[in-house]
VEXPA-976146 format. One line per 5 residues: number of its first residue (from 0); their letters; for each residue z negated, x, y of N, C-alpha, C. Coordinates in steps of 0.001 Angstrom, whole numbers, plus 500000, padded with zeros to 6 digits. Atoms other than C-alpha are relative to their C-alpha. Example, Ala and Ser with C-alpha at 12.3 -4.5 7.8 and 13.67 -1.06 7.14 Angstrom:
2
0 = as = 500000/500890/498810/492200/512300/495500/500000/500900/501200 ~ 500060/499180/498810/492860/513670/498940/499270/499230/501090
This chain:
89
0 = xxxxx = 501206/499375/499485/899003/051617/030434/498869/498982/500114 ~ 501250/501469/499613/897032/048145/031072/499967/499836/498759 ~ 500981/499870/501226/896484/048186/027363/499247/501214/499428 ~ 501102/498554/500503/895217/051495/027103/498852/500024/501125 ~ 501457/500163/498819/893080/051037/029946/499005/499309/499781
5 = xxxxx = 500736/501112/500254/891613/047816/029215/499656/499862/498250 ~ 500302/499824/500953/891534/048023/025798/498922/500838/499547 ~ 501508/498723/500214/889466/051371/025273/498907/499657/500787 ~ 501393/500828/499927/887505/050342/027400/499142/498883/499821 ~ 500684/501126/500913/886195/047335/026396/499580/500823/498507
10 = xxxxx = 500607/499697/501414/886339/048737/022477/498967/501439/500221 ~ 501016/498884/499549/884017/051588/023799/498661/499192/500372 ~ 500836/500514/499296/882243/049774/025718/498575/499113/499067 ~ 500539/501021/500921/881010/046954/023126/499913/500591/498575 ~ 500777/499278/501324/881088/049460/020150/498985/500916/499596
15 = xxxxx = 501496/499292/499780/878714/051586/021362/498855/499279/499731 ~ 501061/500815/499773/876437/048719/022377/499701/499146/498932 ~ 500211/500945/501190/877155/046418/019517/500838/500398/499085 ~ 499072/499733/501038/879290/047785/017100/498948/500051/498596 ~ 500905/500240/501563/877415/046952/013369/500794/500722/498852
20 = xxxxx = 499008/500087/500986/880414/047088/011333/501446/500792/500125 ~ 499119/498676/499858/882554/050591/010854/501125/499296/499254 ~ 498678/500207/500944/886368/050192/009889/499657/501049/498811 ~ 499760/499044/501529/887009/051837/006230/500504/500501/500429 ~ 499183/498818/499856/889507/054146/007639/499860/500907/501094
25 = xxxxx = 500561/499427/498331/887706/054844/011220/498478/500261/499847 ~ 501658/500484/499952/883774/055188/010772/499885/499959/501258 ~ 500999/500272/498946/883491/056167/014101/500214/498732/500796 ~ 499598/501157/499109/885235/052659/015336/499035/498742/499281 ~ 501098/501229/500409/883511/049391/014558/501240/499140/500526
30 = xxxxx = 498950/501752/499507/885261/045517/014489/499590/499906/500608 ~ 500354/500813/498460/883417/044474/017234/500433/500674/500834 ~ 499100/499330/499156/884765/047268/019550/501402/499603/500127 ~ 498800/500268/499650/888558/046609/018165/500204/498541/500478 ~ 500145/501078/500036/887830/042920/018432/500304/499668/501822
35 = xxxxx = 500177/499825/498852/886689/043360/021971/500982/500777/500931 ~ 499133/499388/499937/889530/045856/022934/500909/499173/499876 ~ 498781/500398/500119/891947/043814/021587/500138/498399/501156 ~ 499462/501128/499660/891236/040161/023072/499624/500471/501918 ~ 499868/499486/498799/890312/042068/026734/501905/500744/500202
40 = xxxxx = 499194/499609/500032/893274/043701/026455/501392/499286/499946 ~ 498578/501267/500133/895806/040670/025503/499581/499150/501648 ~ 500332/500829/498590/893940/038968/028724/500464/500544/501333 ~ 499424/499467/498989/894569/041575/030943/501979/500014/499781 ~ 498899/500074/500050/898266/041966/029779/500551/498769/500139
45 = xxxxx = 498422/501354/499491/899462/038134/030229/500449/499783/501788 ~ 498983/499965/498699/899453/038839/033610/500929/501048/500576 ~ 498871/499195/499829/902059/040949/033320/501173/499535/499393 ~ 498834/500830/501239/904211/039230/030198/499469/498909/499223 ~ 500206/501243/500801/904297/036595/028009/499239/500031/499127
50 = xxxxx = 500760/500171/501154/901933/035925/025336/500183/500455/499023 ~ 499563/498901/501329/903859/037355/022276/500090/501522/500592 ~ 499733/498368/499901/904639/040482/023981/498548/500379/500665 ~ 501726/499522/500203/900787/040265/025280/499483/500436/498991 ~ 500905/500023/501139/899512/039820/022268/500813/501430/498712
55 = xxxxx = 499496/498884/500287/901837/042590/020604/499802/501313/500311 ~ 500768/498701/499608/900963/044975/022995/499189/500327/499891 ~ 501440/500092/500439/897736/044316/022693/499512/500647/498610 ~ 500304/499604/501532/897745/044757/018783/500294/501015/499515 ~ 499337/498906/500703/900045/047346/018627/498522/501420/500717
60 = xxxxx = 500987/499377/499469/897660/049417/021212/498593/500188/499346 ~ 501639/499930/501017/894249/048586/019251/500669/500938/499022 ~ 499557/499887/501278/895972/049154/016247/500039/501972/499676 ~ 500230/498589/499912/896953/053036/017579/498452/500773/500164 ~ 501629/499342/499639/893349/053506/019152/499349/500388/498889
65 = xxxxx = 500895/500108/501214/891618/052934/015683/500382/501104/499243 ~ 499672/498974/501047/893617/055302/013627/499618/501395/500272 ~ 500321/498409/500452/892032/058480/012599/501133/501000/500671 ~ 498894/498792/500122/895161/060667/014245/499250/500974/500895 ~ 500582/498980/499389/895078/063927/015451/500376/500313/501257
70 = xxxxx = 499184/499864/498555/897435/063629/018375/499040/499204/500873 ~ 500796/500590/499012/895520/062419/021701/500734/498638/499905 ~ 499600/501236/499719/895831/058404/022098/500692/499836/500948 ~ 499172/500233/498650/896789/058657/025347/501147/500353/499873 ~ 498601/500124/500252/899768/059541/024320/500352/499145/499300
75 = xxxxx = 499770/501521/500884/899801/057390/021365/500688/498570/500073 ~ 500583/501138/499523/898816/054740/022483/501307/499107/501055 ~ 499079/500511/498901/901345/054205/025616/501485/499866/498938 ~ 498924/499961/501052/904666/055339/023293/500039/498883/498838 ~ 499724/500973/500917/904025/052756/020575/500024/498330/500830
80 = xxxxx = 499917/501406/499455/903075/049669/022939/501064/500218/500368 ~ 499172/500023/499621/906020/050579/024653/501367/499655/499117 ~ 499150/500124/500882/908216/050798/021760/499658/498334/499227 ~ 500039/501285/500645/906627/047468/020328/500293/498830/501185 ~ 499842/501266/498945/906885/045405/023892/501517/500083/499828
85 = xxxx = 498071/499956/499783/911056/046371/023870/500228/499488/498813 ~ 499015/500724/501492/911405/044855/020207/499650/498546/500139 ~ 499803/501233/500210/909921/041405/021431/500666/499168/501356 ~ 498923/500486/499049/911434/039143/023983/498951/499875/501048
């Protein structure tokens, strides 16, 4: 949940305001949003876990946000970090 929290917001936050540069497979997302999303998001998570499984969660979480799906993120979103924090140590 602390990467879906912190994440979206931030990549909301900063793609609205500064977002220049649309992903090819997202228009409405921008790199500077996932950019922003992602390294807020690994910051808030090390104080919870370690750095690989920060930075995993972190990636795996952006990674769902961005994609075009049709299912709500919030579901997404939680189910895959979850499934990617239990495969690292």
């Amino acid at each position: 949940m602390t990467a879906l929290s912190a994440g979206d917001s931030a990549s909301t936050l900063v793609g609205v305001h500064w977002g220049r540069h649309r992903l090819p497979f997202n228009g409405a997302k921008s790199y500077e949003g996932l950019l922003a999303g992602l390294l807020l998001s690994f910051l808030v998570c090390l104080a919870f876990t370690s750095p690989i499984r920060a930075l995993a969660a972190s990636a795996v979480g952006m990674l769902m946000e961005t994609l075009p799906l049709k299912a709500n993120d919030n579901v997404t979103v939680p189910i895959s970090v979850g499934a990617a924090m239990s495969v690292f140590p």
